[in-house]
C-alpha positions in Angstrom: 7.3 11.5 -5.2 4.6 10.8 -8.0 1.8 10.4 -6.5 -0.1 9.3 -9.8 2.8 6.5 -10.1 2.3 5.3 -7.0 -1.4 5.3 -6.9 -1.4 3.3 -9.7 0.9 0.8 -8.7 -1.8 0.1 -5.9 -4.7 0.4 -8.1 -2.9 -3.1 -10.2 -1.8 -4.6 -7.0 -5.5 -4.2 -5.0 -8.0 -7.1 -5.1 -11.0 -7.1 -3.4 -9.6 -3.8 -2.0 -7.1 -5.2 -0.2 -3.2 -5.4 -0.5 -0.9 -7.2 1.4 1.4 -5.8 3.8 4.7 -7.1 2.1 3.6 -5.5 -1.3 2.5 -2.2 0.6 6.6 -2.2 1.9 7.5 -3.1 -1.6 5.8 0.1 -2.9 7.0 1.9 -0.5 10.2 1.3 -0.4 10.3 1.4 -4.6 9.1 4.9 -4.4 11.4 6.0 -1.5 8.7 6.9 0.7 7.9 6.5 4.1 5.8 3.4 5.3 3.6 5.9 7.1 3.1 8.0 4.2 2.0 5.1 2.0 0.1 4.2 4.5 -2.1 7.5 4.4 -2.2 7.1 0.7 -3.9 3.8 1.3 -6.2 5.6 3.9 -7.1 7.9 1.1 -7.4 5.6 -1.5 -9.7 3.4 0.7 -7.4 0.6 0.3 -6.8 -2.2 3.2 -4.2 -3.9 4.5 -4.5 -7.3 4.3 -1.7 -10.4 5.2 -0.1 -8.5 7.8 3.3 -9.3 8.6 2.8 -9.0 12.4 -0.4 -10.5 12.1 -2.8 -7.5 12.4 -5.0 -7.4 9.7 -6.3 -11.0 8.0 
């Protein structure tokens, strides 16, 4: 895993600090990681969630 590659995929896909769930499964799944790990890089980069598939986050 490259964590600087992947980081900065989210940096160019963030506005307003949000990105949305599909793109955060794109990432994920471009990188071969886990949907939970990317989600603790977005906790760590500060980064929301935002047009959640199941309806979660707005």
């Amino acid at each position: 895993m490259d964590r600087t590659k992947i980081e900065g995929t989210i940096k160019e896909k963030t506005k307003d600090g949000k990105l949305p769930c599909a793109v955060c499964f794109k990432i994920a799944e471009d990188f071969g990681i886990s949907k939970k790990e990317m989600g603790k890089i977005l906790n760590e980069m500060k980064v929301k969630i935002g047009q959640c598939q199941l309806g979660c986050f707005e």
